[in-house]
C-alpha positions as CSV (number, residue, x, y, z in Angstrom):
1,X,0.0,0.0,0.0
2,X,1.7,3.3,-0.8
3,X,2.7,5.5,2.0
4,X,0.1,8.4,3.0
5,X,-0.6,10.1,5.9
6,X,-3.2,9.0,8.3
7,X,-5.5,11.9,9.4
8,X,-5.6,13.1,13.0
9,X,-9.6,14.1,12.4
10,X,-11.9,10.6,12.0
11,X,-14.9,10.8,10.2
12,X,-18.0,11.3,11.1
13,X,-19.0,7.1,10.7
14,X,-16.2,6.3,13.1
15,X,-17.0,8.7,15.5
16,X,-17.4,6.1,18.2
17,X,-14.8,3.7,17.7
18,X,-12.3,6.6,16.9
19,X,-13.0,9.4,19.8
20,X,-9.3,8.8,21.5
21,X,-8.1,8.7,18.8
22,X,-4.3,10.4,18.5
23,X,-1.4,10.2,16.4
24,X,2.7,10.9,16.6
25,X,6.1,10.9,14.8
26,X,8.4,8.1,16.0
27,X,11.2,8.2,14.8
28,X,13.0,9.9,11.6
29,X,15.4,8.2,8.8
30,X,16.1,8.1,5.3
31,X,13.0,6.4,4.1
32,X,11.0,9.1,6.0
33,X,9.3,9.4,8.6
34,X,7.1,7.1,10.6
35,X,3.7,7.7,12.2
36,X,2.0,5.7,14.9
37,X,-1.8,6.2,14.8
38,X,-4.7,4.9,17.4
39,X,-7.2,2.8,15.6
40,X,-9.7,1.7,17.9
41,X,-8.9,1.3,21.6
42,X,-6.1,-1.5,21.9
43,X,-4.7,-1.3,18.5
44,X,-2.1,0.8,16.8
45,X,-1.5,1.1,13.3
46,X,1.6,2.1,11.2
47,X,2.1,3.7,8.1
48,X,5.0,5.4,6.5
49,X,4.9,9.2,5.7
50,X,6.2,10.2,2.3
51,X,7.4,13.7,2.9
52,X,8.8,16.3,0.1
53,X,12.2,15.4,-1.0
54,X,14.8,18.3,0.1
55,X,16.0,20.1,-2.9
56,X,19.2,19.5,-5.0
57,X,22.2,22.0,-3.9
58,X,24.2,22.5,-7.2
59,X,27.3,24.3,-6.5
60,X,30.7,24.9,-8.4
61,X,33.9,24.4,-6.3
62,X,37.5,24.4,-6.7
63,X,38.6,21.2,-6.4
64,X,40.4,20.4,-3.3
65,X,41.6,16.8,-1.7
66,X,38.1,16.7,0.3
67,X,36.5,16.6,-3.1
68,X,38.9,14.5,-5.1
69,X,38.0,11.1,-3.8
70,X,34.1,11.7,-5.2
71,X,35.6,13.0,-8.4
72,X,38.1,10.5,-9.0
73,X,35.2,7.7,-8.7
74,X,33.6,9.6,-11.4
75,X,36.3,9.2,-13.5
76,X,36.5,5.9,-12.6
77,X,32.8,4.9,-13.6
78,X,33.8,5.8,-17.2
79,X,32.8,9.6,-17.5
80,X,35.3,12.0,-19.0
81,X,35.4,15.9,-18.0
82,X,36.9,16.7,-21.5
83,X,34.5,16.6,-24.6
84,X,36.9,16.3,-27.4
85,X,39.8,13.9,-26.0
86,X,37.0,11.7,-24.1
87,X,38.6,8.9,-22.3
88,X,42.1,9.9,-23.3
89,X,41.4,12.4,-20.9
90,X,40.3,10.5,-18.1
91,X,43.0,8.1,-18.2
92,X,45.3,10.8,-18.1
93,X,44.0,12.6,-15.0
94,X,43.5,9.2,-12.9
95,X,47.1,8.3,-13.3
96,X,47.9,12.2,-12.6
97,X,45.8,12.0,-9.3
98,X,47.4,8.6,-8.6
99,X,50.8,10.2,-8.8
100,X,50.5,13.3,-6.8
101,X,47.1,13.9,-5.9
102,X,48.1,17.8,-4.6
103,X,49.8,18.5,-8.1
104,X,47.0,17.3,-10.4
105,X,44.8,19.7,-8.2
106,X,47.5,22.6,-8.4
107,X,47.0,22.1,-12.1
108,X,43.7,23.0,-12.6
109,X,43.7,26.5,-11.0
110,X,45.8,28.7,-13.3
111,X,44.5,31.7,-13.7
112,X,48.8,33.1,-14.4
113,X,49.1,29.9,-17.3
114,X,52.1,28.8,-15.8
115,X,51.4,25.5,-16.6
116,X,53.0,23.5,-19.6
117,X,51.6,23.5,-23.4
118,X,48.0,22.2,-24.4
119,X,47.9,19.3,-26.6
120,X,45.3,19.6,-29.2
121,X,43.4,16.4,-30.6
122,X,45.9,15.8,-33.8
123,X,49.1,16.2,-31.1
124,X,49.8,19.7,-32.2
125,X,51.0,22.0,-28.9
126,X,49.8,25.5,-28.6
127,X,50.8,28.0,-25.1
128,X,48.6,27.7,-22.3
129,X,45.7,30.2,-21.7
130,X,44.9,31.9,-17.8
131,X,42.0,29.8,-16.3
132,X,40.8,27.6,-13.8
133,X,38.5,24.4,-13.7
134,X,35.3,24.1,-11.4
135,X,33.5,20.7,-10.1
136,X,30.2,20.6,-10.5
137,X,28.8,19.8,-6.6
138,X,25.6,18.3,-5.2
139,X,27.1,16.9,-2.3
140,X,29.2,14.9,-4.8
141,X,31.2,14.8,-7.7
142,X,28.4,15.9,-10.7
143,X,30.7,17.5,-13.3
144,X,33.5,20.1,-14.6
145,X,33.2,23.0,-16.3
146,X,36.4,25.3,-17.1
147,X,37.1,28.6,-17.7
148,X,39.9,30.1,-19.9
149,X,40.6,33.5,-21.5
150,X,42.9,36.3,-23.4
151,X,44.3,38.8,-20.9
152,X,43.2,42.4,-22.0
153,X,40.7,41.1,-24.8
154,X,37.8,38.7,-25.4
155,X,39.2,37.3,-28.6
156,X,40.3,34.0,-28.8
157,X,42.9,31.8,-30.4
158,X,41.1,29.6,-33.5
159,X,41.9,26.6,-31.2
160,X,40.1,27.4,-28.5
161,X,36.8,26.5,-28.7
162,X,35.3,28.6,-26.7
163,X,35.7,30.5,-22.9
164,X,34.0,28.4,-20.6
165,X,33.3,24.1,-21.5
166,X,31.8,21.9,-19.0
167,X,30.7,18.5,-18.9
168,X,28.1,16.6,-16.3
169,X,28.7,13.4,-15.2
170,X,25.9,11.0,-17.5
171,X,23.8,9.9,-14.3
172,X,23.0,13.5,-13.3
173,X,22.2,14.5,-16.7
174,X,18.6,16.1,-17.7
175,X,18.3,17.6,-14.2
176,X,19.5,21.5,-14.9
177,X,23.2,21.3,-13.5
178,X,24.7,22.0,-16.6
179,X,22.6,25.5,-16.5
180,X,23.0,26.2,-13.1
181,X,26.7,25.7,-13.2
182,X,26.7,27.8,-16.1
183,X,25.0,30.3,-14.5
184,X,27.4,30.5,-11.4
185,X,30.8,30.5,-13.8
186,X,29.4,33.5,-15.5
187,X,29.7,35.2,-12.0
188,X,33.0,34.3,-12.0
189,X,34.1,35.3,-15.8
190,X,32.8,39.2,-14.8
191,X,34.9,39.4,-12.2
192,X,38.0,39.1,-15.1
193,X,36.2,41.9,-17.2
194,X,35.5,40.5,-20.0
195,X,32.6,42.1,-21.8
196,X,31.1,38.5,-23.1
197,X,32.2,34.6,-23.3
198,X,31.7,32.8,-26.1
199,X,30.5,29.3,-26.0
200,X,30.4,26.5,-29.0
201,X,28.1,24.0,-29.3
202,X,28.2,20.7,-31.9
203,X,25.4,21.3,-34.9
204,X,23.6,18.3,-33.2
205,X,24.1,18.8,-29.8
206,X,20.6,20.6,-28.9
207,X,20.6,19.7,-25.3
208,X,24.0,21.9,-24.7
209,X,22.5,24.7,-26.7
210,X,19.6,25.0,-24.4
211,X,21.8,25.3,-21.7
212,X,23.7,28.2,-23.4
213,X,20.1,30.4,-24.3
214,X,18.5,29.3,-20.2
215,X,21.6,31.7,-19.8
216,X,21.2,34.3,-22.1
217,X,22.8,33.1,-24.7
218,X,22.4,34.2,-28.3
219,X,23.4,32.6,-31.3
220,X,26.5,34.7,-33.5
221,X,26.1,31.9,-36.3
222,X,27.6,28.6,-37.5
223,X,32.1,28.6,-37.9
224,X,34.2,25.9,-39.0
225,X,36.2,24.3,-36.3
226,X,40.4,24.6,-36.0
227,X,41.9,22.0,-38.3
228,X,43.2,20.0,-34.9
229,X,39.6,19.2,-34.5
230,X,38.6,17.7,-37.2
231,X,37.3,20.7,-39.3
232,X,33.8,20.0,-38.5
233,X,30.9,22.7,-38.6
234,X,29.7,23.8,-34.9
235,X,28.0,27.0,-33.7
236,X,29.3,29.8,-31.8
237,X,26.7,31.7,-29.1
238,X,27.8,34.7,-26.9
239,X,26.9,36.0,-23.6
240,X,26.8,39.6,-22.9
241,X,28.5,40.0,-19.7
């Protein structure tokens, strides 16, 4: 029988039976909670209380060693925080984490790019841009999304697609925290001074766009991408800032 709540009022037709009647919480856990109720003189009947589920805290945090365990069994579970180089990616940052956990972290705050050169898809190297990478938090490990920029102007290199790129783990997906996120690193890209970011998008990647308009996003028009990736048609939407 599904869980309901059992009403502290009887009805009229039970007025007899039910005139003592009384009811109280006992007890609280993750299933809900429980409530006792009085049916009759000498018995007592249980039922359990579906109450409304708490609401999902999304946040974006730089990574630190309290989060890295969570993220690192994301990575482990097969997801990848990099679009483009997929699992390359995450094979590369579990044996990073594996061989200095406090390095790997170092690494993905660099808003100086003192860091080494970028490898693009086709193995091509290219300097490193300022910027710093954000997990996606809900209490655990839901995603990444990265932020990188030109110091004194918002144009950017061919091969960069784009300022800010995230990427949600594929079990939290369809639930908004690719928007919110999205919505809490623009916050962060004002504070550089940027007048807009620019965001890409694959031609057939619709779900990714709608994140990019819930946030104000407008459409500048279809580009080819750099060489290094492939050459492939994508679109290009900006963000006033």
């Amino acid at each position: 029988m599904p869980a309901r709540w059992i009403s502290a009022r009887p009805a009229a037709s039970s007025k007899a039976c039910c005139s003592r009647s009384r009811h109280r919480f006992n007890g609280e856990g993750e299933q809900g909670h429980y409530l006792w109720a009085r049916n009759g003189p000498h018995r007592l009947k249980r039922a359990s209380v579906d109450l409304p589920e708490r609401p999902t805290i999304i946040e974006i945090v730089k990574p630190t060693l309290e989060h890295l365990p969570s993220y690192k069994a994301a990575l482990e579970r097969g997801w990848s925080p990099d679009n483009v180089r997929l699992m390359e990616a995450t094979r590369e940052q579990l044996a990073a984490i594996d061989e200095d956990p406090a390095a790997f972290l170092a690494s993905l705050d660099d808003p100086e790019a003192k860091g080494g050169p970028i490898t693009l898809p086709d193995g091509t190297t290219v300097p490193r841009l300022p910027g710093f990478r954000r997990w996606i938090w809900d209490g655990e490990a839901a995603g990444s999304i990265g932020f990188r920029w030109q110091p004194g102007t918002a144009a950017l290199p061919s091969h960069v697609l784009g300022h800010i790129g995230y990427a949600v783990v594929p079990w939290k997906r369809g639930r908004g925290y690719a928007t919110e996120a999205l919505r809490l690193m623009l916050d962060e890209a004002r504070a550089v001074g940027l007048p807009y970011v620019e965001l890409t998008t694959d031609l057939d990647n619709p779900a990714s766009q709608k994140v990019v308009l819930a946030n104000g996003g407008r459409v500048v028009g279809p580009f080819i991408k750099d060489a290094a990736y492939g050459g492939a048609e994508s679109l290009l939407f900006r963000i006033d800032l």
